[in-house]
C-alpha positions in Angstrom: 9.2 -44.2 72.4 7.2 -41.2 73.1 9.5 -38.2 74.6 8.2 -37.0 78.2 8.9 -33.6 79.4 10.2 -31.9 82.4 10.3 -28.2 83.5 13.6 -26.9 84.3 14.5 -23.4 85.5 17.5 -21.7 84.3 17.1 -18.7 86.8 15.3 -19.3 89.7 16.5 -22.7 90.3 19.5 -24.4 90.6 20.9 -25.5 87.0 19.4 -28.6 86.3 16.9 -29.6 89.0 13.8 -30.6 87.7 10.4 -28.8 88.9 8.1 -31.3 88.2 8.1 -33.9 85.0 4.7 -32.9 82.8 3.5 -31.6 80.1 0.5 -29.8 80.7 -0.6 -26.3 79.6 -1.5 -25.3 82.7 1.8 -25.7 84.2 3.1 -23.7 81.3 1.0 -20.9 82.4 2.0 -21.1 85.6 5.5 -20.7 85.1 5.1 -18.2 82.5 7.3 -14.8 83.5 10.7 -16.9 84.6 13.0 -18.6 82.3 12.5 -21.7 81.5 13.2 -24.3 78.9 11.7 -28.1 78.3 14.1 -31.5 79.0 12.6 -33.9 77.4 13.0 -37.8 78.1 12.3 -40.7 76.1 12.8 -44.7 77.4 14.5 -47.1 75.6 14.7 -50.9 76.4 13.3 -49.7 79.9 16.4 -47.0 79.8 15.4 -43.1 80.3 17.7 -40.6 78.1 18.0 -37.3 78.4 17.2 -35.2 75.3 19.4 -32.5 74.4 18.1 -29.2 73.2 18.2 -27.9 69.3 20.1 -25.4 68.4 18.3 -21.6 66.8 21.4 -19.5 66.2 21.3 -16.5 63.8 23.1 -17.6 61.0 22.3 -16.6 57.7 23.3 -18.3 54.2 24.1 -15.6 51.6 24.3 -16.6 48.0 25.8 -19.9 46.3 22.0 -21.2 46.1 23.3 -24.5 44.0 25.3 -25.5 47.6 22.3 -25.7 49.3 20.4 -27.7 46.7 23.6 -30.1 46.4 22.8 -30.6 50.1 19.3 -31.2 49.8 19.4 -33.7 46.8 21.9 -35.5 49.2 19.4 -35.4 51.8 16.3 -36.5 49.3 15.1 -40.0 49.7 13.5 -41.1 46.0 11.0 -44.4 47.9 10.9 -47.1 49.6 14.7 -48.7 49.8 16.7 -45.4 49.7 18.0 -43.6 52.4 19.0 -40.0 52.7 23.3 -39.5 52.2 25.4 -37.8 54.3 27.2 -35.0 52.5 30.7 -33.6 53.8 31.2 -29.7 53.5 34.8 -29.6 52.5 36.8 -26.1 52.8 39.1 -23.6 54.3 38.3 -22.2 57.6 36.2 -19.2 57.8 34.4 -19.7 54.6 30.6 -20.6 56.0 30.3 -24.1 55.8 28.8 -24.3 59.1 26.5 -21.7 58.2 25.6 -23.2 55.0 24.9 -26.6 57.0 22.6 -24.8 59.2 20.9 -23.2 56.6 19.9 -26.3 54.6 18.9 -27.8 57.7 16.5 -25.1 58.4 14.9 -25.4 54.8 13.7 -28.8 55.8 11.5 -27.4 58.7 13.2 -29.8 61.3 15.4 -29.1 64.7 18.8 -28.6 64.0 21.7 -30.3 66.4 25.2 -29.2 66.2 28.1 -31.4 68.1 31.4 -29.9 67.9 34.1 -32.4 67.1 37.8 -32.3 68.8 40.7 -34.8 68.9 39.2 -35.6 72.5 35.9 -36.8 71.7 34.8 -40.2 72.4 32.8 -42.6 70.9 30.1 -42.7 74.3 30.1 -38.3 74.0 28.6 -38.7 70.3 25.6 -41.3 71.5 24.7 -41.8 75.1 27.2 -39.9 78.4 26.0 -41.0 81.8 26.3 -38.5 84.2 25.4 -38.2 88.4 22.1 -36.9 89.1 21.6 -34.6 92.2 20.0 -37.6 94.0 23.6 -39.9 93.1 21.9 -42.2 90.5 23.2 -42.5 86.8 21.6 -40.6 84.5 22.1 -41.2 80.6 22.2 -38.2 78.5 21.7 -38.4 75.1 24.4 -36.8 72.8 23.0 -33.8 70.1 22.9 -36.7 67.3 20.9 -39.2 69.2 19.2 -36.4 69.9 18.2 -35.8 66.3 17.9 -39.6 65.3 15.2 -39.9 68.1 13.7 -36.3 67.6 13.9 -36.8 63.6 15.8 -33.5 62.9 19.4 -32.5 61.3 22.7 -33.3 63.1 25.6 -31.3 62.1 29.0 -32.6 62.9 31.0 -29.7 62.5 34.7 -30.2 62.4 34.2 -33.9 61.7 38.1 -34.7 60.8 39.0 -33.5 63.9 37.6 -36.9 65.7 39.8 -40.0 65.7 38.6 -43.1 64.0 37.9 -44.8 66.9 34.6 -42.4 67.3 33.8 -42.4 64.1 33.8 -45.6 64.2 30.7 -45.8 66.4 28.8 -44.0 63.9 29.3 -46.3 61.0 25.9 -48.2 61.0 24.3 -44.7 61.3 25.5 -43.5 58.0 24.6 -46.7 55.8 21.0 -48.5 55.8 21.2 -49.6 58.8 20.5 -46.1 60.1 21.2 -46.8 64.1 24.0 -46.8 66.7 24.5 -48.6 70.1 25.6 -47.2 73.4 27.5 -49.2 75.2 27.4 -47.6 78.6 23.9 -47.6 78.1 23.2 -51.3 76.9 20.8 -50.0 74.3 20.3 -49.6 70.0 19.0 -46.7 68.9 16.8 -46.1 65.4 17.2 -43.1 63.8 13.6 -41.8 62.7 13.0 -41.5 58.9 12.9 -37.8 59.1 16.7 -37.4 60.4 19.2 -35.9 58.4 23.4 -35.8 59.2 25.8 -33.8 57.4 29.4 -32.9 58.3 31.8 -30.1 58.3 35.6 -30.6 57.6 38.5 -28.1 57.8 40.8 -28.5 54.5 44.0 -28.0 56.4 47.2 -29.6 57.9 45.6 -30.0 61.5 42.8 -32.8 61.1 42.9 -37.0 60.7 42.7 -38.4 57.6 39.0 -40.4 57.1 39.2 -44.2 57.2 38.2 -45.6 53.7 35.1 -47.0 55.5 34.1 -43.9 56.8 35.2 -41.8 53.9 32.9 -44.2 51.9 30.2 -43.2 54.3 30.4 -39.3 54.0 28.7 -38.3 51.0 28.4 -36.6 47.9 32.0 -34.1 48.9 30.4 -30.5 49.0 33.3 -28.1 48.4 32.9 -24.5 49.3 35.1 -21.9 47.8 36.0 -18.6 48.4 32.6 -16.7 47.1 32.7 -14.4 44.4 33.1 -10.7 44.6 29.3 -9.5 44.0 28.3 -12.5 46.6 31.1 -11.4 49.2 30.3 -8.0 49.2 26.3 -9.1 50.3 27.8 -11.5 52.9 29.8 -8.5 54.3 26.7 -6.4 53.9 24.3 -9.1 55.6 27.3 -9.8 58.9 27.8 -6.0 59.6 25.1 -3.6 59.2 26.1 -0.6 61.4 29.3 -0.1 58.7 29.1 2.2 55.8 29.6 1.3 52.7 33.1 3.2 52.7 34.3 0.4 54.9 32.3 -2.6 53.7 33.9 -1.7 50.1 37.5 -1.3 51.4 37.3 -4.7 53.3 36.2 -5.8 50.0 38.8 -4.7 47.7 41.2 -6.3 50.2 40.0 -9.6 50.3 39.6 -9.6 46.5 43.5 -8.9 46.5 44.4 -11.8 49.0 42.2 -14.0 46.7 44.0 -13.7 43.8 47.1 -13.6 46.2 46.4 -17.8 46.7 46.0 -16.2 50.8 43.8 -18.0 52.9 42.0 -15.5 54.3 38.4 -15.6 54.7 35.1 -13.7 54.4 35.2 -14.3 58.3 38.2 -12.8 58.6 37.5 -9.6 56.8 34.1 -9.3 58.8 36.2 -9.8 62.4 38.5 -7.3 60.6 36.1 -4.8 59.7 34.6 -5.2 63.3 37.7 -4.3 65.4 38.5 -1.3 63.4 35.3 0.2 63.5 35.4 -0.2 67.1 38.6 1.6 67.4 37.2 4.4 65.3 34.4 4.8 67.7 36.7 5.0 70.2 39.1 7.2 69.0 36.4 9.4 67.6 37.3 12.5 65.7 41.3 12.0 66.0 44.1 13.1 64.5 44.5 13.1 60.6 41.9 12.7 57.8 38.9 10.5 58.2 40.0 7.9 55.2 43.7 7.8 56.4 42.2 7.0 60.0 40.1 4.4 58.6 43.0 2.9 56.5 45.3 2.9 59.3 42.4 1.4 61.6 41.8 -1.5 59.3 45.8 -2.5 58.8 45.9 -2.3 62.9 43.2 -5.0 62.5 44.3 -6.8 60.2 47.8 -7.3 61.5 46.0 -8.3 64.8 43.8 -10.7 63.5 45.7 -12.2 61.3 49.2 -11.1 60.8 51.8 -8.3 59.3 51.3 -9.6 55.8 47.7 -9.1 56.0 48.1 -5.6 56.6 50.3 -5.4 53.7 47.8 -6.2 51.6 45.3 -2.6 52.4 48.6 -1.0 50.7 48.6 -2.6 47.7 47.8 -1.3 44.2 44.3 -2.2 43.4 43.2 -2.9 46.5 41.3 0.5 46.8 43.0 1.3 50.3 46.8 2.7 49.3 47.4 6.0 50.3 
């Protein structure tokens, strides 16, 4: 099961028609100037797939170092007859949990694959799709998971309880010791390698399914991220926007510090996206009318009340949150 690759162009050529399938040096050189990335294939049972590519984003993990070690001691494997759990990243939206999966992945020196969950997804989108080639024969593409399983790196399932049972269904001898799935379209069982990892993501609110018992059995330890503390939020603010001052960083601060201990829901993402948008209007307004910390205030609440709602906007008012004027 040893991948082969193929040259495809992303600019020069149209998307998705291979050059020419190798894997030499010399072709790299040849090619070198244009953009271009490497589809890899790999036969199974006499079937090609079609490897997807890993994700590199830049996320960065800032703080709560005993998350990412709870991850990693899911992930360890002690000897022969264990096998590595499957943690689930439980908490409210916006509070880095897919950044935090990403960045334990990344500690293990492996590729990282992300699929993105919705109500919509299928059991055949999380393993094997077939799809027309250019010369009308099926081609089988293999899904960011079978991906990693093949490729031995990290699948994230981010947004996991937003799948139906029905797909999660087809990944239920993945997650024991039986460690493969089977496409159906494709006729063919995958192995994951030793080296692969899974971990899912999972919204705490209203809008998700509820987890079988047999699939909830299958999804752990429960990781739960909260709502960091103030000395850590104030780095993760720091770390997401470094072209704001401190003036700003410190009054986004003191406002979600206030909504904490308000039992609101809002997030360190959503005081970053706030502090954003504002600093964008203050760069267009420029100079203005009216002192600079009244034009910041009034910046932020126009932010926040866009982003998030009136109430939010309240809360730069409030006594104690450093922002009433």
């Amino acid at each position: 099961m040893q991948p082969r690759k193929a040259w495809f162009c992303k600019r020069s050529c149209r998307k998705g028609k291979a050059l020419k399938e190798t894997s030499s040096s010399s072709r790299h050189e040849e090619l070198t100037g244009r953009d271009f990335f490497i589809m890899e294939t790999v036969t199974i049972d006499g079937v090609q797939l079609n490897l997807s590519q890993p994700d590199e984003l830049p996320m960065h993990w800032v703080g709560q170092d005993e998350l990412v070690t709870q991850i990693m001691a899911a992930w360890l494997v002690m000897g022969a007859g264990d096998f590595p759990l499957n943690p689930r990243l439980i908490g409210k939206p916006g509070v880095g949990k897919t950044t935090l999966a990403y960045h334990a992945a990344r500690q293990l020196n492996q590729p990282v694959y992300f699929f993105q969950a919705t109500i919509d997804t299928r059991p055949e989108d999380l393993i094997v799709t077939p799809v027309i080639s250019d010369q009308g024969k099926i081609k089988y593409m293999a899904s960011s998971i079978a991906t990693a399983m093949i490729k031995g790196g990290v699948a994230v399932i981010d947004e996991g309880n937003r799948m139906s049972e029905k797909s999660w269904a087809s990944l239920a001898p993945l997650m024991d010791n039986r460690r493969y799935v089977e496409s159906i379209v494709a006729g063919i069982k995958i192995k994951a390698h030793p080296a692969f990892r899974l971990c899912t993501t999972m919204n705490d609110d209203a809008s998700t399914f509820d987890l079988p018992e047999y699939i909830h059995s299958r999804l752990q330890p429960q990781i739960f991220i909260d709502f960091p503390d103030r000395e850590e939020e104030r780095l993760i603010l720091s770390a997401n926007l470094p072209f704001a001052d401190d003036q700003i960083l410190d009054y986004v601060l003191n406002f979600l510090q206030v909504a904490h201990e308000a039992q609101e829901r809002y997030t360190v993402r959503d005081g970053i996206n706030i502090a954003r948008y504002a600093l964008k209007r203050l760069n267009m307004a420029k100079e203005g009318k009216g002192k600079a910390k009244e034009r910041i205030i009034l910046a932020l609440k126009e932010a926040a009340s866009m982003i998030l709602d009136e109430g939010a906007a309240g809360y730069f008012a409030m006594k104690g949150s450093g922002l009433d004027i």
